[in-house]
Every structure is written in C-alpha cells, then in structure tokens.
NUBASE-922684 format. One record per residue (C-alpha): residue number from 1; residue in three letters; x, y, z. Coordinates in steps of 0.1 Angstrom, whole numbers, always signed. Layout:
(NUM "Ala" (X Y Z)) ...
// end
This chain:
(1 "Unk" (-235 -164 -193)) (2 "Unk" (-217 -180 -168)) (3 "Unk" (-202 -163 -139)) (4 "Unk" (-165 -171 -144)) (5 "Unk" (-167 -161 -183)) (6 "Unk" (-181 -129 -178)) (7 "Unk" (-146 -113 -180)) (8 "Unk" (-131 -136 -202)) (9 "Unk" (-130 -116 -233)) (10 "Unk" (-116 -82 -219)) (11 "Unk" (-83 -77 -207)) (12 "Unk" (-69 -74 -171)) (13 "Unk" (-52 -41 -161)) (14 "Unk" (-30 -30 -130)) (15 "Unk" (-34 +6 -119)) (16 "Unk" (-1 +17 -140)) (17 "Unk" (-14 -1 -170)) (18 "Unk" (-48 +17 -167)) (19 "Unk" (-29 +47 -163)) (20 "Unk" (-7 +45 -198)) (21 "Unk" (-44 +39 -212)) (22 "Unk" (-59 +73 -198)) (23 "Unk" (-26 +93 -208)) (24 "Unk" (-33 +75 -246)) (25 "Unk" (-68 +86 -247)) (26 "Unk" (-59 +119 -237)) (27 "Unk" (-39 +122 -272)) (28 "Unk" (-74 +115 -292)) (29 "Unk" (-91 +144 -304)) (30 "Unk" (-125 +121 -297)) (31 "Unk" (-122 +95 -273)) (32 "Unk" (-140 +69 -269)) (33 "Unk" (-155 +61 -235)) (34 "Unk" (-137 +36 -209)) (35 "Unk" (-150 +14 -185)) (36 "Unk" (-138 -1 -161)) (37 "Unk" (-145 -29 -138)) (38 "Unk" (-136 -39 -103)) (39 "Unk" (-152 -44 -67)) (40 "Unk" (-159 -17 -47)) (41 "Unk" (-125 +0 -29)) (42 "Unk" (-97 -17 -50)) (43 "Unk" (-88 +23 -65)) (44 "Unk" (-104 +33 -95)) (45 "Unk" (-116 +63 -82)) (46 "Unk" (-78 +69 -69)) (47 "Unk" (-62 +64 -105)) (48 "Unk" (-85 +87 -122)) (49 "Unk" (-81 +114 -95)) (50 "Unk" (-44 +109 -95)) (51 "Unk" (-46 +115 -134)) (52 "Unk" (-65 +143 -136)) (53 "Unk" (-47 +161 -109)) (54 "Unk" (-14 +151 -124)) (55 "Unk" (-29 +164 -159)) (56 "Unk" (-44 +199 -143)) (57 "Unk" (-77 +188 -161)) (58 "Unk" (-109 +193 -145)) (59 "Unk" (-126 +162 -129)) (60 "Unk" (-159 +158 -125)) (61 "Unk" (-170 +130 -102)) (62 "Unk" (-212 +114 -103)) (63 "Unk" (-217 +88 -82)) (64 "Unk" (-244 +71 -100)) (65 "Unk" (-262 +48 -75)) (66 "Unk" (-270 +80 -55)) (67 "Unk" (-288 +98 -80)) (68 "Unk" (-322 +94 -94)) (69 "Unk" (-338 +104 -129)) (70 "Unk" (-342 +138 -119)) (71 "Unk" (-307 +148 -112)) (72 "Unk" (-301 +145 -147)) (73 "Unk" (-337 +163 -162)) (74 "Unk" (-321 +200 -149)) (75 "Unk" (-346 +226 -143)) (76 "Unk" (-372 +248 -169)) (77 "Unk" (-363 +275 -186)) (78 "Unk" (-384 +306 -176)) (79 "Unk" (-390 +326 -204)) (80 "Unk" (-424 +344 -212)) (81 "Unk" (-420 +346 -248)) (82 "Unk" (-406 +306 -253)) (83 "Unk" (-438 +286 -267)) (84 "Unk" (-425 +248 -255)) (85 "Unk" (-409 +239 -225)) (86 "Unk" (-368 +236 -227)) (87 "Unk" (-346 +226 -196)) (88 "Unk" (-314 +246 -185)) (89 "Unk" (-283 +212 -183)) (90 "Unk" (-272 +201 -153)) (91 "Unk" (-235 +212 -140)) (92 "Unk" (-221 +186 -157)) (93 "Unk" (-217 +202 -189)) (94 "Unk" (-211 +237 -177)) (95 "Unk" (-180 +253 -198)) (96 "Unk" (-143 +252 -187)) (97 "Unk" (-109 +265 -197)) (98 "Unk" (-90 +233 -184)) (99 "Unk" (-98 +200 -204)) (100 "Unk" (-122 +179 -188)) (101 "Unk" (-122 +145 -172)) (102 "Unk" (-153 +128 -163)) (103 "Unk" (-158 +96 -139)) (104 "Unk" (-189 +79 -134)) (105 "Unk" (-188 +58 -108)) (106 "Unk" (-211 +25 -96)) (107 "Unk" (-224 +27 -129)) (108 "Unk" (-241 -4 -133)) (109 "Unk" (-252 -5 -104)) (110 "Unk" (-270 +24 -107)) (111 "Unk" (-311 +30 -115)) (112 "Unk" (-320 +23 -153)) (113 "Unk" (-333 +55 -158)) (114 "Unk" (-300 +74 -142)) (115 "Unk" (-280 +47 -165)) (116 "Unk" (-293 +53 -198)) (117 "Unk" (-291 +95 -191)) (118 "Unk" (-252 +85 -186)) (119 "Unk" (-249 +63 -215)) (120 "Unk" (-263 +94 -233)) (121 "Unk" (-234 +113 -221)) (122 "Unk" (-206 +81 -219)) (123 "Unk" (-211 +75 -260)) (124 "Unk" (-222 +111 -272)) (125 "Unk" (-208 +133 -248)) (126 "Unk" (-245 +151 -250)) (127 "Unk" (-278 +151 -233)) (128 "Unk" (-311 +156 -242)) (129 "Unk" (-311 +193 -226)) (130 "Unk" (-304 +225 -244)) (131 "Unk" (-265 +237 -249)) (132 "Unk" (-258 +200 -230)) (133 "Unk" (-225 +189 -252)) (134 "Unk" (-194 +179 -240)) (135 "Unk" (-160 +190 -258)) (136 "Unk" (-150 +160 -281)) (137 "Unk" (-114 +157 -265)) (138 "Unk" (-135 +151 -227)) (139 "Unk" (-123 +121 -217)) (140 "Unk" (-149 +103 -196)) (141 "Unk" (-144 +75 -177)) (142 "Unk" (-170 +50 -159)) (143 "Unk" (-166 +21 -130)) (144 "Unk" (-189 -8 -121)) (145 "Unk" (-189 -32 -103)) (146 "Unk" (-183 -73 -109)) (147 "Unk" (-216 -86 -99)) (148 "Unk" (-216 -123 -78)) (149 "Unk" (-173 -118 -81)) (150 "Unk" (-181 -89 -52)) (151 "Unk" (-217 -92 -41)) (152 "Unk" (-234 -65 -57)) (153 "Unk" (-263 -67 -80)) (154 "Unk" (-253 -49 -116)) (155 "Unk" (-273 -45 -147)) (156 "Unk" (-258 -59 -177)) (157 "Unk" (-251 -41 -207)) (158 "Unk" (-263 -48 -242)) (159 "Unk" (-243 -57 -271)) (160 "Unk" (-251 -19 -287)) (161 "Unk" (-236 -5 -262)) (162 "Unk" (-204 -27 -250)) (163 "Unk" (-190 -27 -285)) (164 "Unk" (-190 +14 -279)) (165 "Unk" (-168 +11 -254)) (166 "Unk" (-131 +3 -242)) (167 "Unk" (-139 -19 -217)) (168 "Unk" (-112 -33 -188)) (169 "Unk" (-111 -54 -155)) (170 "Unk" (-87 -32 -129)) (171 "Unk" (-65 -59 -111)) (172 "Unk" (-46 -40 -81)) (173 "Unk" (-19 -62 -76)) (174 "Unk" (-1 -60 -43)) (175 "Unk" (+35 -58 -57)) (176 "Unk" (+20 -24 -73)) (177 "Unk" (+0 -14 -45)) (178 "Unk" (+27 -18 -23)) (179 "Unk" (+49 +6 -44)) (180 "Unk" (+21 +31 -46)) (181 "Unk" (+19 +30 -7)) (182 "Unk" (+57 +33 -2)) (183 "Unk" (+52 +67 -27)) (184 "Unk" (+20 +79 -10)) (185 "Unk" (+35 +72 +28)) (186 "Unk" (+9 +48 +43)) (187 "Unk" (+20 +37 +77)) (188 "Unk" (+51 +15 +83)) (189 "Unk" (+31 -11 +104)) (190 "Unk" (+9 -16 +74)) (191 "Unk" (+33 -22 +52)) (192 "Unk" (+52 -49 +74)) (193 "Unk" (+17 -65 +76)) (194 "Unk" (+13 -67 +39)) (195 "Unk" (+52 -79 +31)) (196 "Unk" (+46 -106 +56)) (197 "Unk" (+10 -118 +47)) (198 "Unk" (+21 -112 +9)) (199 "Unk" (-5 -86 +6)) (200 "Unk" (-30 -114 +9)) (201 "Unk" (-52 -93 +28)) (202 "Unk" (-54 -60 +11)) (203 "Unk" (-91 -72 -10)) (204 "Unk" (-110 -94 +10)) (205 "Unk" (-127 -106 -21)) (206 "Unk" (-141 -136 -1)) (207 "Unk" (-157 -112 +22)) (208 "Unk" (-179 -98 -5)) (209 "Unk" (-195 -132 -16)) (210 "Unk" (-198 -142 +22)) (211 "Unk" (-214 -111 +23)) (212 "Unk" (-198 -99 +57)) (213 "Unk" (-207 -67 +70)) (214 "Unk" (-174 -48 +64)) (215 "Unk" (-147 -56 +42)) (216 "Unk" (-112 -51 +36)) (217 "Unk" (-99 -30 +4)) (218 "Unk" (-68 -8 -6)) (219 "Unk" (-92 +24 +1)) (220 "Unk" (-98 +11 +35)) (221 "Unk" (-61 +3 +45)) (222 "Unk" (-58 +43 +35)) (223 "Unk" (-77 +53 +57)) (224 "Unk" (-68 +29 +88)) (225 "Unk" (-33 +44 +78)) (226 "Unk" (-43 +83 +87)) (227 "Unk" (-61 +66 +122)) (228 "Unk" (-25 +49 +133)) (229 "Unk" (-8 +85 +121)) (230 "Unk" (-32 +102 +143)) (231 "Unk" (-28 +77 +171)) (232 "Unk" (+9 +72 +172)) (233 "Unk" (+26 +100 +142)) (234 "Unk" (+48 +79 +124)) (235 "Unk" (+64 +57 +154)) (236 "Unk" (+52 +20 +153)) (237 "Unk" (+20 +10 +172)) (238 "Unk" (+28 +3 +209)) (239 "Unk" (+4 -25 +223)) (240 "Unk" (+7 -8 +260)) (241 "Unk" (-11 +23 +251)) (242 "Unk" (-42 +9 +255)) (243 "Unk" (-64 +36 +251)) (244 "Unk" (-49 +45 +216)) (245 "Unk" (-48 +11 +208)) (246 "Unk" (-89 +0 +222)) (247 "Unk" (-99 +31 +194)) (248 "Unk" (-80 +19 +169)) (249 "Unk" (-93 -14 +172)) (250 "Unk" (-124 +1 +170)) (251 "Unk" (-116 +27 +141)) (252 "Unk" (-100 -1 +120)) (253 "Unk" (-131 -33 +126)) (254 "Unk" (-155 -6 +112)) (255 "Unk" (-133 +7 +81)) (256 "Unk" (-119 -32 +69)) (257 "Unk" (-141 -55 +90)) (258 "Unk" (-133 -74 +124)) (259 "Unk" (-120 -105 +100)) (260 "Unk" (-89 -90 +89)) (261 "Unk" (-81 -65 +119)) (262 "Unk" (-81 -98 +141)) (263 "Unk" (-54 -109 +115)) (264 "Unk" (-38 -78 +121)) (265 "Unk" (-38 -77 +154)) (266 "Unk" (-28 -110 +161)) (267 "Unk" (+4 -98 +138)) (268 "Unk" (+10 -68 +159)) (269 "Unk" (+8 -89 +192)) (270 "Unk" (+33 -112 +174)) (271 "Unk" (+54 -85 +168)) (272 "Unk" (+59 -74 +202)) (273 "Unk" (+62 -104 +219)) (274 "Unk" (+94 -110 +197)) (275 "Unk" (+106 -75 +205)) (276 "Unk" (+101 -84 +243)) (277 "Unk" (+121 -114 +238)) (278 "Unk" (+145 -97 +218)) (279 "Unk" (+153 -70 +244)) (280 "Unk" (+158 -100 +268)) (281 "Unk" (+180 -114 +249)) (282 "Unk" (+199 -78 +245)) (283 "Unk" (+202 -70 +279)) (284 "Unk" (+213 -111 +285)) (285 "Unk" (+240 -103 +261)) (286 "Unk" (+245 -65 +272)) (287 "Unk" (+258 -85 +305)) (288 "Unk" (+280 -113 +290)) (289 "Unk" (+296 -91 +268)) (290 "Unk" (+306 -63 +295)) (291 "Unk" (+317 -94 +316)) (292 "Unk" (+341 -107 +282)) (293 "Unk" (+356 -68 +282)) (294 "Unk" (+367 -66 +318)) (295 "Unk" (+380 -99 +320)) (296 "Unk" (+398 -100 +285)) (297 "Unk" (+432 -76 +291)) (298 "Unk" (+465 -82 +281)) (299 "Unk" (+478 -93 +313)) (300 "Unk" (+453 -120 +314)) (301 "Unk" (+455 -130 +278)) (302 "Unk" (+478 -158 +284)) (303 "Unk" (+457 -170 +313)) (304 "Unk" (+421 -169 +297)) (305 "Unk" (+417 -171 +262)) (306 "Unk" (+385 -181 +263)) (307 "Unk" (+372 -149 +272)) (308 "Unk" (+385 -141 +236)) (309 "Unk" (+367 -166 +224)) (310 "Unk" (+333 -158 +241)) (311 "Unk" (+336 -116 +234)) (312 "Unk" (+343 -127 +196)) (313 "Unk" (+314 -149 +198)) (314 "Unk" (+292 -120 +215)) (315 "Unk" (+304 -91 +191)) (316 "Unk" (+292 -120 +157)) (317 "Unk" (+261 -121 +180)) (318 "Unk" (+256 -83 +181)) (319 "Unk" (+259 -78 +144)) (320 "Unk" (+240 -107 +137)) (321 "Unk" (+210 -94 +154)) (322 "Unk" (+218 -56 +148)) (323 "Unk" (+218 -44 +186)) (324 "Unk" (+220 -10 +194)) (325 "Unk" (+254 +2 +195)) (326 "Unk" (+271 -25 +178)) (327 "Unk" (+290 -10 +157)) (328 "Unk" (+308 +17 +185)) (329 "Unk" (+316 -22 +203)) (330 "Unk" (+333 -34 +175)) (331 "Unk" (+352 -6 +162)) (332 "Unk" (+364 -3 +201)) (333 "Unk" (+379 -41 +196)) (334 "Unk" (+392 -35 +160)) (335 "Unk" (+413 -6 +174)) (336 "Unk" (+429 -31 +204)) (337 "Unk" (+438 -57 +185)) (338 "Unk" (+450 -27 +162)) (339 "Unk" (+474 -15 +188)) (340 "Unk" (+480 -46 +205)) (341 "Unk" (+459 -38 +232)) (342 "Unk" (+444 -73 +227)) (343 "Unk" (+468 -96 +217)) (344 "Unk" (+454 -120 +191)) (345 "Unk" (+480 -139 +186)) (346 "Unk" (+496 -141 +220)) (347 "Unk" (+459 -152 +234)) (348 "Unk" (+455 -177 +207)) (349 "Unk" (+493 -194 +206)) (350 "Unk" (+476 -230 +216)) (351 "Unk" (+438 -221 +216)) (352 "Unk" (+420 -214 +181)) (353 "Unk" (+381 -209 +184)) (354 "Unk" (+358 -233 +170)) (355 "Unk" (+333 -208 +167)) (356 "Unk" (+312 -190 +136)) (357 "Unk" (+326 -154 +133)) (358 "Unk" (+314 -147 +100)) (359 "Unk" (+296 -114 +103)) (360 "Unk" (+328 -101 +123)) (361 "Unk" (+349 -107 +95)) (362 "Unk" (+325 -94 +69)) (363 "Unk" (+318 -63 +87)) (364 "Unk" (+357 -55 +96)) (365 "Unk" (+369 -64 +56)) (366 "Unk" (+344 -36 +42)) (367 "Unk" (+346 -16 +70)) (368 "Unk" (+383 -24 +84)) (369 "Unk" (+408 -37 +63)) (370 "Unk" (+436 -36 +89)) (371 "Unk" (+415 -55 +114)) (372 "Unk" (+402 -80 +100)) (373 "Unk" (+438 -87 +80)) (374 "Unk" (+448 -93 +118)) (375 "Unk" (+418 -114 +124)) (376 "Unk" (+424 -136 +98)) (377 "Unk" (+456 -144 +99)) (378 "Unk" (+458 -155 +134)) (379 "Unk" (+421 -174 +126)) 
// end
C-alpha cells in the first residue's frame, strides 16, 4: 500500500475529539479497544493521562518497545502438589477498586512476540496465564507510530485484527495545542514564538524523515518550558544573562533539536533588539515630551502654539505605543484643558493641527467624556 493511503480510510482526531471518544467508551459496559496513531511526542500519552486522572481511574502504562517476550510470560507457580506447570500474571491484571485504564504505547513498533501477548490482552482483555482477565468495562488504549510519515519502522497489522479495533490518526493542531498550553501555563516566550511562527514549529515532522538527531514535538516544548521557568521564573528570557541563557541553549538543542532552537533563538534575538530600539525611542520621546510641558503654559499659549501641537502629537504617540506611564500623562493634560489650565481654544484661535490624534481622542471619549468634548470641538 502506498505510503500516503495508509491513513486514508480512518479518521483524523484533535486531542479534544479523541477525548469525547475516551469519555464515550467509558459508558460501554465492553469496550472495544482504541488505537491510535501519531509520531512520537505529538501527546497521546498526555490525553490518556489527562483522562484517567480527570476520571480517578487507574492507569496502567507499558511501553511496549522496551519489553521483551518474558515480561509478559510472569513467573511459575510453586506448588508441590500441582502436576503441570501454571504461571502467576504479570501486574497488569492485578485487581483494583477504581476502574481501569490501560495504554500501550509504541505498540507497533514493538517485538512480535511482545505484540501478539498485547493483542491478546488489547481484543480479549485476557492472557494466557492463570486468573489473567481484565474487567469488561477496562478501557484500554494503544499508540503506534506512522511508519516513513515519522521515521520509525512499524509492523503492520492484519486485517483480523484492524477490523477489532477503533482505529484513529491524532492530529494536534496548534490552535488546540495552544489553548492547552495557555490552561497548562507553559512559558510566555513560547507561546509568542508559536503565535508568531503559527505554531509551524511545534512537530518538526520533516525532522523525522530527514532523520535528524533530535526533533521538535509538543512534549518537548513542555519540557523546554520547565528549563526557561527554572532559568528565569515566569519573567521573559533576558539575552544578557549569559550564563542562564548558554544552558538553556544547551538544555533546549538536546530536548527539540539545534534546527528549531536556532529558529527560536534567532526570534528571541529579534525580540530584543526591537525592545532596545523601543526603549530608545521612549526615552527620545521621554525628552520631547517633558520639553512640550514646560514650554506649553498659558502665558505662552498665544505665543507658541505649536508646542500644543507637538505635546498632542507626543501624548497620540505614547498611547500608540503603550509607554509606561501614559495614561498618568494624559489624564494630567485632560484635567488642564479641563480647568483651563491649557487653553485649547485660545492656543488654537489661527492655528489648527494637521496632525493624526486619533488614539487621544479614542482614549479620552471612553475614558473622558468632558475632555475629549473639549478636544473636539476646538479640533
């Protein structure tokens, strides 16, 4: 079968769409096994732990590809009187007062003897062991992994045992990853990264088929969000503390590959070159707008109205780029026009500015409505 129609007869799912599926199943008094697809790190685990912990079932977690044939074969029963040979089950199937979730991870990836003990246990809910059943209302869930899509060699399922089972391709979207990051507080600087690149980076899926070394996935952006908490709490990262910054670096090229932390960096470098220039812009302002104060009084009104003119210019400017302690500047000039203090009218009897003063007016009608009835009937 060709690569590209491997998936093409079962449906695509986003993490809250496979969620409304596990909180179905869990109504079944038998339900049937679920599995689900997706390269490695894009939150399969996550959802099912999520459920389960939202649920207060038990989860039980294998990860298949680390187990061989004889994690699954428990050990002998010892009994001098027993004529044949009977094995005690593995943990898996000890007895529990909470229902019971089961996850299977890398399972087609895994060997062929440790996949067809899970199948065993995936469409019976049983092993071949003694007292090795499974309530019928356990809900147990498997992942694997997409083959050439991510890299990874998989064994293919026959048709006996695909028709047994719901079967789903997890697609974590970045609109819903983003709102699960905003609820589960990853790291501001992450999520400016992601609303600016369109969360084009969260799944390197390229990185996989160019086989790369380290590649980036929504579980590794978790954890490169605990590093930058560790490194700098929950204040932005600062580019001039260099030794927080050099094992960061460091932290993040091993956890989502050097690809996509140069990308990253280069965004944070960005980033504070435009605050630079924006606080030399501030303090350029900071200057010309103290200068527009002490010149502007009403015994020089008549004299230099273009100091109106600039310090109306200057306070548009200040709201326009949201500097620090704009709005204390413009409620101080909304209270001297106000009481006359600065005289409008008088300053603009021949001279009208030519200039753009829409955020002043905006922000004076919702947050002045005597003001900016001043303002605009003398402009």
């Amino acid at each position: 079968m060709a690569e590209e129609e491997k998936f093409s007869q079962i449906p695509e799912v986003g993490p809250s769409e496979l969620n409304d599926m596990l909180e179905l199943l869990d109504k079944l008094k038998d339900p049937p096994g679920l599995m689900i697809y997706g390269p490695p790190g894009i939150g399969k685990t996550t959802i099912v732990k999520e459920f389960a912990k939202k649920m207060n079932y038990e989860l039980r977690v294998k990860h298949l590809s680390r187990m061989d044939a004889t994690d699954w074969s428990g050990i002998p029963k010892i009994d001098a009187n027993q004529e044949y040979t009977e094995f005690l089950p593995i943990s898996l199937f000890k007895k529990s007062e909470k229902k019971i979730v089961i996850f299977f991870d890398e399972l087609n990836t895994a060997l062929p003897q440790v996949l067809n003990a899970a199948l065993d246990v995936l469409l019976e809910k049983k092993s071949d062991a003694s007292n090795s059943e499974l309530p019928k209302n356990t809900i147990i869930v498997a992942a694997g992994n997409l083959g050439k899509e991510d890299g990874t060699y998989v064994e293919e399922f026959s048709s006996a045992v695909k028709t047994r089972l719901i079967q789903v391709k997890l697609n974590n979207t970045g609109e819903e990853w983003m709102e699960w990051a905003r609820k589960n507080n990853i790291h501001k600087d992450i999520l400016k990264f992601m609303e600016e690149k369109n969360c084009k980076y969260l799944l390197d899926l390229s990185g996989f088929t160019e086989n790369l070394d380290q590649i980036a996935t929504p579980r590794g952006w978790e954890r490169v969000s605990d590093f930058i908490k560790q490194l700098f709490g929950d204040n932005s990262i600062s580019l001039e503390k260099t030794r927080e910054c050099e094992l960061l670096k460091i932290l993040m090229t091993g956890t989502i590959g050097k690809k996509v932390t140069d990308i990253f960096w280069e965004f944070l470098t960005k980033r504070e070159n435009s605050y630079k220039e924006k606080m030399v812009k501030y303090g350029e302002w900071l200057k010309k707008l103290g200068n527009a104060k002490r010149y502007y009084t009403e015994n020089l009104a008549d004299q230099l109205p273009e100091y109106l003119e600039e310090l109306l210019s200057l306070l548009n400017e200040g709201l326009k780029e949201n500097y620090k302690d704009i709005d204390k500047e413009v409620k101080e000039f909304a209270e001297k026009i106000k009481t006359k203090e600065i005289d409008i009218k008088k300053a603009l009897k021949t001279f009208l500015p030519t200039i753009d003063i829409k955020d002043l007016k905006e922000y004076l009608e919702k947050n002045d409505k005597d003001a900016y009835k001043i303002l605009i009937e003398e402009n």
